[in-house]
C-alpha positions as CSV (number, residue, x, y, z in Angstrom):
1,X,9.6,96.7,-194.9
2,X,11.7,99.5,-195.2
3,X,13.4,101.8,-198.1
4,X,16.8,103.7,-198.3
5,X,17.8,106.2,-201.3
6,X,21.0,106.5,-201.8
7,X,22.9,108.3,-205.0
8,X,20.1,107.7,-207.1
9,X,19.6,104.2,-206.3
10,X,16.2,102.5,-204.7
11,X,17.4,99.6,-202.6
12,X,15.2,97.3,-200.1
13,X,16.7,96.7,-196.7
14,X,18.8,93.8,-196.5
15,X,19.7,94.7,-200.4
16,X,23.2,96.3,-199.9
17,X,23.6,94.2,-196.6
18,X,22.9,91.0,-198.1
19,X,21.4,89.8,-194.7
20,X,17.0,88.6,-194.4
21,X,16.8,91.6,-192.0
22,X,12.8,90.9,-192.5
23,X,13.5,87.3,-191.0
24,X,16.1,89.1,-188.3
25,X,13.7,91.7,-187.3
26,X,10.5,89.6,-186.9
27,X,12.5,86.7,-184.9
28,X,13.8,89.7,-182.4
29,X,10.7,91.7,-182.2
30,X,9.1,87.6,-181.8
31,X,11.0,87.6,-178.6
32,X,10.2,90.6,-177.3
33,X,6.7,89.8,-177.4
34,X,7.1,86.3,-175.7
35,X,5.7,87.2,-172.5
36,X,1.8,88.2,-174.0
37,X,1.4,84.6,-174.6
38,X,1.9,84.2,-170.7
39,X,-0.3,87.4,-170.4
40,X,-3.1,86.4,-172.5
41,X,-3.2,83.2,-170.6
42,X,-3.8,85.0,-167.4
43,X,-6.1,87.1,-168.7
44,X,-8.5,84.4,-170.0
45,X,-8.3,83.2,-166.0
46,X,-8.9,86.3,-165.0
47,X,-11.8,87.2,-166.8
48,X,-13.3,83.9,-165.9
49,X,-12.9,84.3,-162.6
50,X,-14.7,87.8,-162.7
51,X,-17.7,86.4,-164.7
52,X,-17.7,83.5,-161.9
53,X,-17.6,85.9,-159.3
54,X,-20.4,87.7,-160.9
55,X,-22.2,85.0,-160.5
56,X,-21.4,84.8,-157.0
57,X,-22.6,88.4,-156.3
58,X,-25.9,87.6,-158.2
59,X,-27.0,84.7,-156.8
60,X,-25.7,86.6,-153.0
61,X,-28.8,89.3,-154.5
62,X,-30.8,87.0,-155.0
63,X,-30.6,85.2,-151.5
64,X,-30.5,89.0,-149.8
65,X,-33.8,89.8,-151.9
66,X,-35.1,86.0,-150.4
67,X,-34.2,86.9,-146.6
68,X,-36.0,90.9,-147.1
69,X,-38.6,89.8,-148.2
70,X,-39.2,86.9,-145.1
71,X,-37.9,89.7,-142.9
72,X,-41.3,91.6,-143.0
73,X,-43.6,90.4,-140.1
74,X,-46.7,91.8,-142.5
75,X,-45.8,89.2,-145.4
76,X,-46.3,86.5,-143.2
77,X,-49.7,87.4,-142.2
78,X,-52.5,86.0,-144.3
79,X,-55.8,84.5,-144.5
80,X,-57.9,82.5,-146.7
81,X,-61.5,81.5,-146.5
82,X,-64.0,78.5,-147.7
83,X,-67.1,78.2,-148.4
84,X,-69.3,74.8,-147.4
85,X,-71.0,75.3,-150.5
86,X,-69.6,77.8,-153.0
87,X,-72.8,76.9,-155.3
88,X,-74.4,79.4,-153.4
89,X,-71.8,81.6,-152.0
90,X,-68.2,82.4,-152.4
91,X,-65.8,83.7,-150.1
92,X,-62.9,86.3,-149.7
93,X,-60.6,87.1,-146.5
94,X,-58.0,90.0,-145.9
95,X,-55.0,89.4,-143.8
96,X,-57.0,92.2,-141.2
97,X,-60.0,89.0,-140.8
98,X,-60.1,87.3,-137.9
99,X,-60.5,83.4,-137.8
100,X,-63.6,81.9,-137.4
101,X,-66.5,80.0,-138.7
102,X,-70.3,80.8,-139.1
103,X,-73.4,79.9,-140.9
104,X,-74.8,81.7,-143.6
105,X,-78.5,81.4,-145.0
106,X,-79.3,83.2,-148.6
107,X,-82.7,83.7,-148.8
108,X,-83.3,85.7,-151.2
109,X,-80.8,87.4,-154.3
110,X,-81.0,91.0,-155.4
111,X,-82.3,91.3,-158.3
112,X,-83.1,94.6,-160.9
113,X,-85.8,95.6,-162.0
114,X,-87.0,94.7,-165.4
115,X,-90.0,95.4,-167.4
116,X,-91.8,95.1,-170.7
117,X,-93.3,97.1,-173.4
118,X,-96.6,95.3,-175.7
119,X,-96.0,95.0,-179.4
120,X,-94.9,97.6,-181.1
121,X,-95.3,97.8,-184.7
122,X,-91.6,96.9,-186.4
123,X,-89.1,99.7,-187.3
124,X,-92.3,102.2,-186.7
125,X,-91.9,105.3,-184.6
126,X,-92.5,104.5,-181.4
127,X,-94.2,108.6,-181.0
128,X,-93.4,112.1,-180.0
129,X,-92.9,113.9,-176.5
130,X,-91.3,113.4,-173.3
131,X,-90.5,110.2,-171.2
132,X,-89.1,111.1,-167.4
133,X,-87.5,108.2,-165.8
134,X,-87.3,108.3,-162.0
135,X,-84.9,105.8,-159.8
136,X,-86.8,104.7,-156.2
137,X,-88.4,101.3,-154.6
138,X,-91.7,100.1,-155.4
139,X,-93.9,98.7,-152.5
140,X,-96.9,97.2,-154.5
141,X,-98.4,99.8,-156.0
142,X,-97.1,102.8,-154.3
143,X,-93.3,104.3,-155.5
144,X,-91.3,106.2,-152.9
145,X,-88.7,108.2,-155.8
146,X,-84.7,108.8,-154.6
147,X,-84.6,112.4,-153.6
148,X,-82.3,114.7,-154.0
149,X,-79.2,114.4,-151.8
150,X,-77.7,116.7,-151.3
151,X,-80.6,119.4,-153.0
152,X,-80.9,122.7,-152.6
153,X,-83.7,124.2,-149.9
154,X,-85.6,125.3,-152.7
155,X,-86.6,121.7,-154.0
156,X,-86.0,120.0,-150.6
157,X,-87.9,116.5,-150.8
158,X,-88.4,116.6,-154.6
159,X,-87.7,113.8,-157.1
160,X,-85.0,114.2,-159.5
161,X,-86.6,112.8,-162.5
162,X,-84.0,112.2,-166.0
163,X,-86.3,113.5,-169.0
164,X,-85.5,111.8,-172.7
165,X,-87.2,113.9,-175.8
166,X,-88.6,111.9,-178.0
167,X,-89.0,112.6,-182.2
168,X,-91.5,111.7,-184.7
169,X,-88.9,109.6,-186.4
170,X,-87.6,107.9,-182.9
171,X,-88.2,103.7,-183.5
172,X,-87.6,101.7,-180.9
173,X,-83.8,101.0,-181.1
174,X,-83.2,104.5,-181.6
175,X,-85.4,105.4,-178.3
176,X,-83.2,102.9,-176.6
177,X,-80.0,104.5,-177.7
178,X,-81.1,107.9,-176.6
179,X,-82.4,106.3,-173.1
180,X,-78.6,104.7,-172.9
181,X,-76.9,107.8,-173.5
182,X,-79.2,110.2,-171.4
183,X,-77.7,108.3,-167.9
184,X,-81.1,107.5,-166.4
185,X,-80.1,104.5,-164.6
186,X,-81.9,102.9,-167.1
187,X,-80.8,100.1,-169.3
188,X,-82.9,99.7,-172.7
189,X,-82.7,97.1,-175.3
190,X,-85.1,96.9,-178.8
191,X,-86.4,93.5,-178.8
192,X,-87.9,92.2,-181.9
193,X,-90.3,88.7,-180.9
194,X,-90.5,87.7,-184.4
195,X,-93.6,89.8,-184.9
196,X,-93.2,92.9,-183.2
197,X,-90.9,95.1,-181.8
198,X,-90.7,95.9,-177.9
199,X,-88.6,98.0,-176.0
200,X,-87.2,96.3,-172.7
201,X,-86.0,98.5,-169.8
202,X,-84.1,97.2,-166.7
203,X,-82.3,98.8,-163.6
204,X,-78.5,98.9,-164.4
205,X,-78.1,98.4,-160.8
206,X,-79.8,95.7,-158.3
207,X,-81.4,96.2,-155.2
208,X,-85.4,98.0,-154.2
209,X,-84.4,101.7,-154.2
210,X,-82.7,101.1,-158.2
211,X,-86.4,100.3,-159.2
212,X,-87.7,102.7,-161.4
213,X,-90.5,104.6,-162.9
214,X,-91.4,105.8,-166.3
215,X,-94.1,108.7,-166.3
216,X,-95.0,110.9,-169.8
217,X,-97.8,114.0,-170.0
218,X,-97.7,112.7,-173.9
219,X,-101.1,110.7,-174.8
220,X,-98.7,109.4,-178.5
221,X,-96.0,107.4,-175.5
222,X,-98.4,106.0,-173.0
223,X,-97.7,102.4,-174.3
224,X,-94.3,102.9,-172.5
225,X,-95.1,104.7,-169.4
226,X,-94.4,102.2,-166.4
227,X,-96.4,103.5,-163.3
228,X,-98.4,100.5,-161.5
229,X,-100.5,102.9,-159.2
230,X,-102.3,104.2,-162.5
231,X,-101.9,101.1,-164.7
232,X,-104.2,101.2,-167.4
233,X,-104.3,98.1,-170.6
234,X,-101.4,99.5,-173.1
235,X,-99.2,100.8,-170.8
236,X,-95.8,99.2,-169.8
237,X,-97.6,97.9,-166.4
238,X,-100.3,96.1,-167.9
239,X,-100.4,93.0,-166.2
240,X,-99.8,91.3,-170.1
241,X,-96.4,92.3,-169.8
242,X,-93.6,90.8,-168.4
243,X,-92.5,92.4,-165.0
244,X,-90.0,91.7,-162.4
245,X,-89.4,94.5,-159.5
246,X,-86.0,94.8,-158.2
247,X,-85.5,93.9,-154.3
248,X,-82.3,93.5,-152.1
249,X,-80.4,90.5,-151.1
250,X,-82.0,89.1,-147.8
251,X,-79.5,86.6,-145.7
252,X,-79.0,85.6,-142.3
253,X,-75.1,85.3,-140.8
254,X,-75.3,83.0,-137.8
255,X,-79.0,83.4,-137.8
256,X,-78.8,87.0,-137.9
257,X,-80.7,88.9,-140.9
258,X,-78.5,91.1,-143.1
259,X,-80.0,92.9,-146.0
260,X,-77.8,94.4,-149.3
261,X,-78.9,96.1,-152.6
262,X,-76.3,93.9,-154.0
263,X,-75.4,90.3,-154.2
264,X,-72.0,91.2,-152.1
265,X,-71.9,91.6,-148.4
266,X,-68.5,93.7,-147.7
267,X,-69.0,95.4,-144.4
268,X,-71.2,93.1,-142.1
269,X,-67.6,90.7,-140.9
270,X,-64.0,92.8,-140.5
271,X,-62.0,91.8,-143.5
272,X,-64.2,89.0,-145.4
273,X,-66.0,89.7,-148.4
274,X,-69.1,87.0,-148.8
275,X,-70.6,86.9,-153.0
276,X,-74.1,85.2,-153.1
277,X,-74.9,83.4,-155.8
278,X,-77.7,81.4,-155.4
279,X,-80.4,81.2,-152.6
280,X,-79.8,78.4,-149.9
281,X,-83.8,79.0,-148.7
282,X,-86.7,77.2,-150.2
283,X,-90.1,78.3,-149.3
284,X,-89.2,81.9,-148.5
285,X,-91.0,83.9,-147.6
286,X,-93.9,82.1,-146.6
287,X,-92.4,79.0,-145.2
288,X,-88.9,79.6,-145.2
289,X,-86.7,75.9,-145.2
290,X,-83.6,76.7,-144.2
291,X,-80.2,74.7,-145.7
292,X,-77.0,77.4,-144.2
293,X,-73.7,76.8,-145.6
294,X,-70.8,77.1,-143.6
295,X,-68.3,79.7,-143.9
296,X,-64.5,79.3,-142.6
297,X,-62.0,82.0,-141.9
298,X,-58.3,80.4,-141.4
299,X,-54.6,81.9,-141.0
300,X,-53.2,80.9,-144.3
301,X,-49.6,79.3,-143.9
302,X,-48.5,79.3,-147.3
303,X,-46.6,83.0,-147.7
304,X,-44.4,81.6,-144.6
305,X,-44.1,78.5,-146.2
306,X,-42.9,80.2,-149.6
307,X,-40.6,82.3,-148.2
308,X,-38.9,79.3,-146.7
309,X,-39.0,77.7,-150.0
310,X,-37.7,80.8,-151.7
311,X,-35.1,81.1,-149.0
312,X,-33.3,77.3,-149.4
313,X,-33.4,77.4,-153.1
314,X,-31.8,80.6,-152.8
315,X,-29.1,79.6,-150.5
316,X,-28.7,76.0,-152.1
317,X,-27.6,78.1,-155.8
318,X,-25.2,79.8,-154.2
319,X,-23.9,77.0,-152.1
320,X,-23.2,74.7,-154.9
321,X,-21.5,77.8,-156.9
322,X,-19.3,78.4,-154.2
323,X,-18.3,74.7,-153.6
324,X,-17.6,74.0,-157.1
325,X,-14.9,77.0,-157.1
326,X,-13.5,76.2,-154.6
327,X,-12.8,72.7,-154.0
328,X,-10.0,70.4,-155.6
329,X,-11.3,67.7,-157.9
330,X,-9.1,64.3,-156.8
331,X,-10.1,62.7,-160.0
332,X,-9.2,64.9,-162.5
333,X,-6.1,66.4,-159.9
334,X,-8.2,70.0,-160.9
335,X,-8.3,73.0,-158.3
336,X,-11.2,75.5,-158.6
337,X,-10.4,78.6,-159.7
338,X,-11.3,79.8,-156.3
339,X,-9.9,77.2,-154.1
340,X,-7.1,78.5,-151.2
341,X,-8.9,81.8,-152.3
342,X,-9.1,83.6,-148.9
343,X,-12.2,85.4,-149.5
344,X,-14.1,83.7,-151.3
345,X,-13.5,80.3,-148.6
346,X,-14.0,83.0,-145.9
347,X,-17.5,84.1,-147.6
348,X,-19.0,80.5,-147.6
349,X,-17.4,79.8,-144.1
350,X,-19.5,83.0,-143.2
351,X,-22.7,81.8,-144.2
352,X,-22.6,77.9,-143.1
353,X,-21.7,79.4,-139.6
354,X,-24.9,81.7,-139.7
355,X,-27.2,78.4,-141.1
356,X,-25.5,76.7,-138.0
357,X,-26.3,79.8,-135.4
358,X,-29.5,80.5,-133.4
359,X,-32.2,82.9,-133.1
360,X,-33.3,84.0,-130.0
361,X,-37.1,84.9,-128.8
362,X,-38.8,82.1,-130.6
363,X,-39.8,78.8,-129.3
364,X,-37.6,77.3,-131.7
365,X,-33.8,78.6,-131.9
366,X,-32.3,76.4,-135.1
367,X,-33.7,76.1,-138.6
368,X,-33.3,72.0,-138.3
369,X,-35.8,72.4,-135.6
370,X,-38.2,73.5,-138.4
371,X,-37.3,71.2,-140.5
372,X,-34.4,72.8,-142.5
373,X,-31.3,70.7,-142.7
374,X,-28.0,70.9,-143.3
375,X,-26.5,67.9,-146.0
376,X,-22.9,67.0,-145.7
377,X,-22.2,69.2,-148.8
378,X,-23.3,72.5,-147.1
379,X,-26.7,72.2,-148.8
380,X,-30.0,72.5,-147.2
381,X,-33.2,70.3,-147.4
382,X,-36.7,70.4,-146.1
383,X,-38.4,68.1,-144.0
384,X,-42.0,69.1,-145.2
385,X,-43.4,67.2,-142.2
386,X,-41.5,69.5,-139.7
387,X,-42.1,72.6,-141.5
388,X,-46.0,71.6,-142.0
389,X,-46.0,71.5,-138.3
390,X,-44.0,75.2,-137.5
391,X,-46.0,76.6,-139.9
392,X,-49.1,75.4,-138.3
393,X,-47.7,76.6,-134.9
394,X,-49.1,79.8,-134.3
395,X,-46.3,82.8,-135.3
396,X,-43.1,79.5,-134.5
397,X,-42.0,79.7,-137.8
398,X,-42.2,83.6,-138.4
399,X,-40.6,84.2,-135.2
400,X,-37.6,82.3,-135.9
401,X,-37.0,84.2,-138.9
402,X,-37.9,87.4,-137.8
403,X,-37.5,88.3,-134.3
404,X,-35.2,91.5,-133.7
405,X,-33.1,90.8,-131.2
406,X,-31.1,93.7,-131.4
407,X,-28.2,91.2,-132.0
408,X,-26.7,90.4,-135.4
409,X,-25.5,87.0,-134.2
410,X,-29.2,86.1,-132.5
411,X,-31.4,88.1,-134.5
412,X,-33.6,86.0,-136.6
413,X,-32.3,84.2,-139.9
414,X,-34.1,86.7,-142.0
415,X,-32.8,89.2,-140.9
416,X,-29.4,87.9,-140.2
417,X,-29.1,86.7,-143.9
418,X,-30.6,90.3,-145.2
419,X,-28.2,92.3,-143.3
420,X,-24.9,90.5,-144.6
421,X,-26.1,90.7,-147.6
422,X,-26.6,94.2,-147.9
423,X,-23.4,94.7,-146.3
424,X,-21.3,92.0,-148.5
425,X,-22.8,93.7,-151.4
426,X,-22.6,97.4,-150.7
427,X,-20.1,100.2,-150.9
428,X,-16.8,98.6,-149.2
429,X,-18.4,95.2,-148.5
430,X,-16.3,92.3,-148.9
431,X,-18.0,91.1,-152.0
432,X,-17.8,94.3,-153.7
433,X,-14.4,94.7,-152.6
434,X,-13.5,91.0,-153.8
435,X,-15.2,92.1,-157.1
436,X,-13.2,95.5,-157.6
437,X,-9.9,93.7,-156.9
438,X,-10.3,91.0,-159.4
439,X,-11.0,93.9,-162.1
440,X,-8.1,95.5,-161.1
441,X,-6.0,92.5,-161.7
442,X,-7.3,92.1,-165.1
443,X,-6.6,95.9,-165.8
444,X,-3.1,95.6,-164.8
445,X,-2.7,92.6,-166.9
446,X,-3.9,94.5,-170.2
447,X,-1.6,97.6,-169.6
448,X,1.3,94.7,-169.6
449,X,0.5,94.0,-172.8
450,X,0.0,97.2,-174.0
451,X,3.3,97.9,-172.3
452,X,5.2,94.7,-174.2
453,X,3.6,95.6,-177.2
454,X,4.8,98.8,-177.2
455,X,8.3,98.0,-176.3
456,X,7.9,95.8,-179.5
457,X,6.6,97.8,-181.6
458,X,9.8,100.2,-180.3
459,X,12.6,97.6,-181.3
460,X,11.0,97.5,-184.9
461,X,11.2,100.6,-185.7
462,X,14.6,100.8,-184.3
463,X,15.9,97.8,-185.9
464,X,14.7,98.8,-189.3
465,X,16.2,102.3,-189.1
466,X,19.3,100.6,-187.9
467,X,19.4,98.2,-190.7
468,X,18.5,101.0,-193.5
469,X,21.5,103.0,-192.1
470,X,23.5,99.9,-192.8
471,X,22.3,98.7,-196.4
472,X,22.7,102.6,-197.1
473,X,26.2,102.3,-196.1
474,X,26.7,99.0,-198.1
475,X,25.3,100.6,-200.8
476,X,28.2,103.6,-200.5
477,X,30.7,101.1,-200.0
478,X,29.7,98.6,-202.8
479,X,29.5,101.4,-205.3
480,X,33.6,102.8,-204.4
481,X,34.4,99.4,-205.3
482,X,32.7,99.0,-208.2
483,X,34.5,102.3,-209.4
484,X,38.1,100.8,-208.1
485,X,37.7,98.0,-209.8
486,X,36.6,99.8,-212.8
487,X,40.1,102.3,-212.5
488,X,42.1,99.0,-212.2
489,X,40.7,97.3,-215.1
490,X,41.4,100.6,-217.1
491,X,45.1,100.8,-215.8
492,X,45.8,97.2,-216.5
493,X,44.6,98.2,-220.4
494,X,46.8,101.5,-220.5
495,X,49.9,99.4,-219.2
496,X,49.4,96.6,-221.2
C-alpha cells in the first residue's frame, strides 16, 4: 500500500480514484506470477530425479568398490588350517603356506622356571645386602649363565649378572617390588601361607636358557640365594622348597624332533604358526607313548566366495533401482521418472550386456557357468552348488574374474565391471555427466523463477506508482470542483 500528498491532504491509493487498486494490483501482479506454479512443479521433479540419480551413482560406487576389490589376484589367495586335536595344539596359516598335512607329537611344554623361598617371618625384614640375579640353563646341578652378546673384549665370556640392593627395612613385598622394577628377568611375588611370608621368583620367560640364579656375598640373605651346586638347608634350593626348572618345548613334526624355548613353533613350516598347549606324549622321557595329532594346511575358498557374494548384492541394488525408474507401471498407467530416459536406459543396457559377455583365459567363460544367473528381471542369483564347485576348482573361479586380457570386452568380470565404473563415475564419464546435467536443469529452473518473480515484483511497483499519480490527480480535480461548486452556491445567494 501506497501514499500520495497532495495540497496538504494524506490520501491512500484508490482514495481519490475510488477504484480497490489493492485488489487490481494483486490480481495483475497474481497473473504475472502464474507460471512459478508450473515452475515449482518442475522443480520438485527435478530435484527428485537428482536425489534418485544420486542414488544411482552410489550404489554404481559401491558395485565399482565390489569389482576392485575381486580384481586383485592377492585377495583371492588364502589359507586356513586345522588341527586333529586343538586340545593340544592349535593352528595358524598365511596365504604364503603351502597345502599339506603332517603329524605332530608334543612331548613335552616349555615351562619357566619357578622357585620357593622357606618361611619367612611376616611383614619382617627380609635383611641387608646384595642379591645378583643371573639368566642361563640349569643342567642338574651345574648353571651355564647367558653371556654377554655382544660384550666388550675386556669381559669376553663373562656373566652379566642384574644386582638388587637390599635395606634393613626391605620386607618381602617390598624386595619383590624392587626385584620387579630392577629388570632382572625375574618375576617376584610376596606369598603369605597363612603363617609365614615367602617370596616366590619365576622366569618371565619360558624355555632352559630363561632359568636363573640368585647368588648373595651377604650371610643376613642366604635364605633367598638359589644356587643348587652349593645348596645348603635354608637357602632357596633346599630340597623343602618348592622347585620347578624351566626347559624348552620338545615335539616331533612328521616324526622329526623340533625343540622351542617357547610353546609356539613359527619358523619350522613356511607360513603356519603351530601353539602347543598340552603334551600329546605319555611316558616321556623314559618310555615315551606316542598319540600325534594331525595338522591340515588347505587353500581357503571363502575370500573368492565373498567377493562373489559382495559382487551380486552389489549389482542386484543397483539393478532393481534402475528398473524401478525406468519402467512404466500398467496398473497404476505410472512412468518412472527415468523411463524413455536415454541415458539412464543406455546405462542399465550397458551393464546387462557386460553380465551377458565372456571372459577369456579361464576354463570357464560366462558367470552362469559358475553358477551366477541372470532372472528375467535383470537380477542375478547364485546357484551355491555351482559356485561351491568353481571355487573348489583350483584358481576357475578367480580366473574368470580376473584374468587380463588386455581386452575391455574379454577381460575378466572384475575387471570389466571396475573399469566402467571408474570411467562412468569420473571426470566426463557418462554418470557424472548425466549427474551435472540434471543440476543444470534444476538451476535453470530457479533463475526462472527468480526471473518471474522479478518481473512481478516490477509491475507492482509500477502499478502502484501509476495509480498514486492517478488518486493524486483525482485528488486535484475533486478539490477544483469542490471550490466551483462552492462559487456557484455563493453566486446563486448574491443573485437571489
Amino acid at each position: 500500500m501506497s501514499t500520495v500528498t497532495n495540497t496538504g491532504t494524506l490520501s491512500s491509493t484508490g482514495i481519490g480514484s475510488g477504484l480497490n487498486v489493492t485488489s487490481i494490483v494483486s490480481q495483475l501482479v497474481a497473473l504475472e506470477k502464474a507460471p512459478l506454479t508450473l515452475l515449482a512443479t518442475k522443480a520438485t521433479a527435478e530435484q527428485t530425479q537428482i536425489t534418485s540419480f544420486g542414488q544411482i551413482q552410489s550404489q554404481i560406487s559401491a558395485l565399482t568398490d565390489a569389482a576392485t576389490a575381486m580384481a586383485n589376484p592377492a585377495g583371492w589367495t588364502a589359507s586356513k588350517a586345522s588341527s586333529s586335536n586343538p586340545n593340544a595344539a592349535s593352528v595358524t596359516a598365511t596365504n604364503s603356506a603351502q597345502p599339506g598335512s603332517f603329524t605332530l607329537d608334543v612331548d613335552a611344554l616349555a615351562t619357566q622356571q619357578s622357585v620357593s623361598s622357606g618361611q619367612l617371618t611376616a611383614g619382617a625384614p627380609v635383611g641387608a645386602g646384595t642379591l645378583s640375579f643371573q639368566l642361563g640353563t640349569w643342567s642338574g646341578t651345574t648353571f651355564n649363565p647367558v653371556l654377554a652378546a655382544p660384550v666388550p673384549p675386556a669381559t669376553l665370556g663373562l656373566p652379566v649378572p642384574v644386582s638388587v640392593s637390599v635395606s634393613s627395612t626391605d620386607t618381602v613385598a617390598t624386595l619383590a617390588a624392587k626385584i620387579n622394577a630392577a629388570n632382572t628377568g625375574v618375576v617376584a611375588t610376596a606369598f603369605n601361607d597363612g603363617t609365614a611370608d615367602r617370596l616366590l621368583l619365576r622366569s618371565k620367560n619360558t624355555g632352559a636358557a630363561a632359568g636363573f640364579q640368585v647368588t648373595t656375598p651377604d650371610a643376613a640373605l642366604s635364605a633367598l640365594r638359589f644356587d643348587p651346586s652349593t645348596a645348603t638347608t635354608g637357602t632357596m634350593a633346599d630340597p623343602a622348597n618348592p622347585t620347578l626348572y624351566g626347559q624348552d618345548a620338545k615335539a616331533r613334526i612328521n616324526g622329526i624332533a623340533v625343540t622351542s624355548n617357547s610353546n609356539t613353533l613359527a619358523s619350522n613350516i613356511p607360513g603356519v604358526t603351530i601353539n602347543l598347549l598340552a603334551t600329546t606324549t605319555t611316558g616321556y622321557p623314559a618310555s615315551p607313548v606316542r598319540s600325534p595329532a594331525t595338522l591340515n594346511i588347505s587353500t581357503d575358498v571363502t575370500p573368492g566366495v565373498g567377493f562373489v557374494q559382495n559382487f551380486v548384492t552389489a549389482y542386484n541394488a543397483l539393478n532393481t533401482t534402475l528398473t524401478t525408474v525406468t519402467k512404466y507401471d500398467g496398473a497404476t498407467k505410472t512412468a518412472g521418472m527415468f523411463q524413455g530416459d536415454s541415458a539412464v536406459v543406455g546405462l542399465q543396457n550397458m551393464l546387462r550386456r557386460m553380465v551377458g559377455s565372456t571372459s577369456l583365459g579361464a576354463s570357464s567363460q560366462y558367470l552362469s557357468d559358475v553358477g551366477i544367473e541372470t532372472q528375467v528381471d535383470g537380477s542375478l542369483t547364485i546357484n551355491t552348488t555351482k559356485l561351491s564347485t568353481a571355487a573348489n576348482n583350483g584358481t576357475t573361479l578367480q580366473q574368470l574374474f580376473t584374468n587380463n586380457n588386455g581386452n575391455a570386452s574379454t577381460n575378466g568380470f572384475a575387471l570389466k565391471f571396475r573399469d566402467f565404473g571408474k570411467a562412468a563415475l569420473g571426470i566426463g564419464g557418462m554418470v557424472t555427466n548425466q549427474a551435472t546435467a540434471l543440476a543444470a536443469v534444476l538451476a535453470d529452473n530457479t533463475k526462472q523463477q527468480t526471473a518471474v518473480n522479478d518481473r512481478a515484483a516490477a509491475l507492482q511497483a509500477q502499478l502502484q506508482a501509476q495509480y498514486s499519480a492517478l488518486d493524486a490527480r483525482m485528488v486535484q480535480l475533486n478539490s477544483i470542483g469542490s471550490y466551483v461548486q462552492q462559487q456557484v452556491t455563493l453566486w446563486n445567494k448574491s443573485t437571489a
